[in-house]
Structure formats: structure tokens, C-alpha cells
C-alpha positions as CSV (number, residue, x, y, z in Angstrom):
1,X,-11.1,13.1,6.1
2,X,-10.3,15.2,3.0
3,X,-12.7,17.2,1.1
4,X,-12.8,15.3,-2.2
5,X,-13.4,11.7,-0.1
6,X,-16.6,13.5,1.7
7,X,-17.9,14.9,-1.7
8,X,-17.5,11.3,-3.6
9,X,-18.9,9.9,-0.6
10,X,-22.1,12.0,-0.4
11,X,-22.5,12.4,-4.5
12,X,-21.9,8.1,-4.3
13,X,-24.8,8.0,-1.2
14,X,-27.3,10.1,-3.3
15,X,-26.8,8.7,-6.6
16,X,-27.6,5.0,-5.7
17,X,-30.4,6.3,-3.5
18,X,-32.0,7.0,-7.0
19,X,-33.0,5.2,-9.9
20,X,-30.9,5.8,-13.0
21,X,-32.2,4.1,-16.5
22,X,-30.3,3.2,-19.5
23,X,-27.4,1.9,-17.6
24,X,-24.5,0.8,-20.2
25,X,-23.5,-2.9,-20.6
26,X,-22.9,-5.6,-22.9
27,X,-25.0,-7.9,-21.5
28,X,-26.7,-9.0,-24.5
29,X,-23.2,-10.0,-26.5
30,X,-21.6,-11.8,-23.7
31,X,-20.1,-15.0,-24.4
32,X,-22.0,-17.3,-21.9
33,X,-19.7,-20.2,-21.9
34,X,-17.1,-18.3,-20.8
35,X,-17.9,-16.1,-17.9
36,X,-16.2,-14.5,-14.3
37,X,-16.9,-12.4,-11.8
38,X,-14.1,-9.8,-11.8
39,X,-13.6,-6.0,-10.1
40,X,-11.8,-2.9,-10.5
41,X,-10.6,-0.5,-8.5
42,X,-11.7,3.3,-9.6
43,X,-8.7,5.0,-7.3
44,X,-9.7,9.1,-7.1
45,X,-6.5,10.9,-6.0
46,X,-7.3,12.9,-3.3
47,X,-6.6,16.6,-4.1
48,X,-7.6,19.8,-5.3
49,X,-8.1,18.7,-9.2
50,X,-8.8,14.9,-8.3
51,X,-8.1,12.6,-11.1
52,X,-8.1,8.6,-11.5
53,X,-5.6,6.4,-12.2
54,X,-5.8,4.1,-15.0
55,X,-3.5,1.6,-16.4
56,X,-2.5,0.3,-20.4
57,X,-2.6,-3.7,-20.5
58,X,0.5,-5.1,-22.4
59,X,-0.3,-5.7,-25.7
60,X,0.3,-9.0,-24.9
61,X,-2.2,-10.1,-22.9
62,X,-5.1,-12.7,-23.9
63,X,-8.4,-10.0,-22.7
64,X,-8.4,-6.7,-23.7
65,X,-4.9,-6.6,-24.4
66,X,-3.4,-2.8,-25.1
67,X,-6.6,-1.7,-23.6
68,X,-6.7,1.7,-21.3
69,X,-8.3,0.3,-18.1
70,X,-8.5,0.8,-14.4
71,X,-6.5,-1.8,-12.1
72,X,-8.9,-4.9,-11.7
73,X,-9.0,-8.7,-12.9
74,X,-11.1,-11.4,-11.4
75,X,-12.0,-12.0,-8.2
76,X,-10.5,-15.5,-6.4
77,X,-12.4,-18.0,-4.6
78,X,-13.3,-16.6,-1.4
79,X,-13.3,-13.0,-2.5
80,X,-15.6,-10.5,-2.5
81,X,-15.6,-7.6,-4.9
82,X,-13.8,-4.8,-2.8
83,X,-11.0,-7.3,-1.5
84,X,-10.2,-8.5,-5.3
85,X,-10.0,-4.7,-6.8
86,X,-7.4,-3.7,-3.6
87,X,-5.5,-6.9,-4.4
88,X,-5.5,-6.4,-8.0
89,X,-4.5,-2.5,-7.1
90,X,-1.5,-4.2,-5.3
91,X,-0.4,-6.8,-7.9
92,X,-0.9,-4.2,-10.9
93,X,0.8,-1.0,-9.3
94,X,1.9,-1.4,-5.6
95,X,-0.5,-0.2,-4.2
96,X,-1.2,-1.4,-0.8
97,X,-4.6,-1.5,0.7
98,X,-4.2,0.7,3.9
99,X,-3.9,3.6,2.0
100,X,-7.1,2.9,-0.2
101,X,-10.2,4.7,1.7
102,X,-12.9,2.8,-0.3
103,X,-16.4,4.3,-0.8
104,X,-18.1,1.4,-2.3
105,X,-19.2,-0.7,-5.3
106,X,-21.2,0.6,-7.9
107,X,-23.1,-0.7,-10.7
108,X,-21.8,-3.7,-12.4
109,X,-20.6,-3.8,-16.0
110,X,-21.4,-7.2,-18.2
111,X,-18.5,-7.3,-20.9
112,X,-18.9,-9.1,-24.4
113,X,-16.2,-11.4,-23.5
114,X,-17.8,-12.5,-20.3
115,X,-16.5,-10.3,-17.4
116,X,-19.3,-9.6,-15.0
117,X,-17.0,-6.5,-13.4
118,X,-18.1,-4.8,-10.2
119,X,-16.1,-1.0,-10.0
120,X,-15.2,-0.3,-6.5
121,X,-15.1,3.6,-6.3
122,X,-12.4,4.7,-3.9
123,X,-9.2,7.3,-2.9
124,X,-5.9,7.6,-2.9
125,X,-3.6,10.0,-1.8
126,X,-2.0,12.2,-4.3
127,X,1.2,11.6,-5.5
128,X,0.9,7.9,-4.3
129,X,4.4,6.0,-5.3
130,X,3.1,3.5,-8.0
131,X,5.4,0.4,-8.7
132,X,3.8,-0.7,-11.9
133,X,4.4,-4.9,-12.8
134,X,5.7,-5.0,-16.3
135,X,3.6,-8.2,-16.9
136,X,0.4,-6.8,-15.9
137,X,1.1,-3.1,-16.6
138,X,2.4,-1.3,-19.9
139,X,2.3,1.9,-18.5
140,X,-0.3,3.9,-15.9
141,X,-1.3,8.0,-16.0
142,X,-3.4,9.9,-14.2
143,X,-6.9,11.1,-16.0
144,X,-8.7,14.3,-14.4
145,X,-11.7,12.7,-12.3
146,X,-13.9,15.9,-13.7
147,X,-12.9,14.8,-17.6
148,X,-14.3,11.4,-17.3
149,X,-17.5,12.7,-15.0
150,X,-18.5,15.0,-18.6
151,X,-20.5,13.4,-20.8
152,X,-19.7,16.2,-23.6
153,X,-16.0,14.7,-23.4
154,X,-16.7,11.8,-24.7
155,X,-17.6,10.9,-28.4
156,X,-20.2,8.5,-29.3
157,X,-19.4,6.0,-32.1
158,X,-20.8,2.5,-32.9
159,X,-19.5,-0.6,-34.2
160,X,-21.1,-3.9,-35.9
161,X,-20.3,-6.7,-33.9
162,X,-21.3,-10.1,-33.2
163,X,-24.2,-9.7,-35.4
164,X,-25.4,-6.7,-34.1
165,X,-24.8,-3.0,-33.5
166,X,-22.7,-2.0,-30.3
167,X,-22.7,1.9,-29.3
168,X,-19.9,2.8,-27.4
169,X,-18.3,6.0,-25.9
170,X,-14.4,6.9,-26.3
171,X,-12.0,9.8,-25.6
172,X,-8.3,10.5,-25.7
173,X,-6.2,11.8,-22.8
174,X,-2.6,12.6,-23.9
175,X,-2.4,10.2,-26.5
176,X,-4.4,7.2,-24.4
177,X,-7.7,6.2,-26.3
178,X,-10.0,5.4,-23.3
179,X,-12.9,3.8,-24.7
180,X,-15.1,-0.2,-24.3
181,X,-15.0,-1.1,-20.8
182,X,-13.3,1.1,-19.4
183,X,-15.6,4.3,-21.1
184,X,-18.8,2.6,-20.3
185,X,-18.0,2.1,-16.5
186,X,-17.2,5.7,-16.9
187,X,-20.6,6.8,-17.8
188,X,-22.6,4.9,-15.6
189,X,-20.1,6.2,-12.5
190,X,-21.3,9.9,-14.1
191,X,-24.5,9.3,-14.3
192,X,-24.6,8.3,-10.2
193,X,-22.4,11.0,-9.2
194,X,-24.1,14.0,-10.8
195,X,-20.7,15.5,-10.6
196,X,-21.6,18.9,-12.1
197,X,-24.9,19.5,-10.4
């Protein structure tokens, strides 16, 4: 076991032995005609300075498209929500499943556009080979895991939308604006963990 996978583990334990209010989602603009259940995988590299990896959708693609975002898309009949994220984690940038340690799933994220999402918190090893697919994949970097666990690194903005206002967090990383989805899954995850306590 390596240190970073026992710390996530107990920090993941406590923080969903507690309640935690004022959970982030967009529950209340999602488009209800047009929904799925979907998962992502939150992959924590397992060393000293831990950091996740996230992923830039082509600019091509019909949701979120250019959008900083962790590997993920919806889960297949038959599914559940850990077995979609590691397939997604495979199709998106080679990474196979036996060398995912998964803690488990954390609180689910209701998008605007109607992704129900369940994050599935989990490690990797450092310096895991990634074999990104062009058609899924733009380009992939590594974020520091204790960057996107501070809430003072992220800036609050809001935005009128679908008739009404929408808060939402964003930062930049190295020229990546993480921010929507991605940001708010983010949050919550910080707000479980209690990283800096």
C-alpha cells in the first residue's frame, strides 16, 4: 500500500461518514428530456506531491467540447459506475484497470445538459505510460491533487444562464482553464476530504 492511497482512503472514509451541506450541482437547469447516467474516474498519482490527471475534449465533440475534464463518459447497459470510469480511463488514455486501486464513488454531480455523473476517486502509479485517443483526447496533464483540494485556488464567478443565475468555480493550471464540471466535482471532492486539516 503506498502512503498517499492510505491517506485518500482514510480522509475518503471520514468525509462521507459526515454530513456536508451545500453540495454543488446543476440540478435545477438540467435538461430533463435528455438525461444519462455517466462516471469519471478521478485518478490521484501515487507519489510524494500527488496530482490528478485530467484530460482536454477535442473541440470537436457534441458535450463539453474543449472542456478540461477528468476521463469519464456514460456508463453502458450493464455497468455500474466504477466499471464505466476504468473503461472510459482505458478508451480515453490507456489506462488499464489492474493498475487502478480504486477507493470509491463519491457524491454525484447533476450537469445542465443532463449528465447525472458519479466520480470514482482512485490511484495510479506515477509516471503511468498514458496512450491518449486522438478522438476522445486533445491533450491530458497532470494537476497537483493539493491545488484542486484549496478552495482559495479557485475563483468564484457567475454566469446568467437558462433564465437564471449559475455560480461557478474556475482556475488555470498552465494555461488549462478548469472550470463547470469538472471545478464543481472538485469542490465537493474538497469538501469530503478535508485535505488540509
Amino acid at each position: 500500500m503506498s502512503a498517499i492511497f492510505e491517506r485518500l482512503t482514510d480522509l475518503f472514509t471520514q468525509g462521507h461518514k459526515r454530513d456536508v451541506a451545500d453540495l454543488l450541482t446543476d440540478a435545477r437547469f438540467a435538461d430533463l428530456d435528455r438525461t444519462a447516467d455517466a462516471a469519471v474516474l478521478i485518478a490521484v498519482t501515487e507519489c510524494d506531491n500527488p496530482a490528478v490527471l485530467l484530460t482536454q475534449r477535442p473541440r470537436t465533440m457534441r458535450d463539453h467540447p474543449g472542456q478540461v475534464a477528468f476521463p469519464g463518459g456514460k456508463i453502458d447497459d450493464g455497468e455500474d459506475a466504477v466499471e464505466a470510469a476504468l473503461r472510459e480511463a482505458w478508451e480515453e488514455l490507456g489506462i488499464e484497470a489492474e493498475q487502478v486501486r480504486v477507493i470509491g464513488t463519491t457524491d454525484r454531480y447533476q450537469t445542465g445538459t443532463g449528465f447525472d455523473i458519479t466520480p470514482v476517486l482512485a490511484t495510479v502509479p506515477a509516471n503511468l505510460p498514458i496512450y491518449p485517443d486522438p478522438r476522445e483526447v486533445e491533450s491530458w496533464f497532470e494537476a497537483p491533487l493539493a491545488k484542486l483540494m484549496d478552495r482559495s485556488a479557485w475563483s468564484e464567478n457567475e454566469v446568467f444562464w437558462k433564465g437564471a443565475m449559475r455560480h461557478y468555480y474556475e482556475m488555470d493550471h498552465e494555461g488549462y482553464r478548469i472550470w463547470g464540471v469538472t471545478a464543481a466535482i472538485c469542490i465537493n471532492l474538497s469538501r469530503r476530504l478535508a485535505w488540509f486539516d
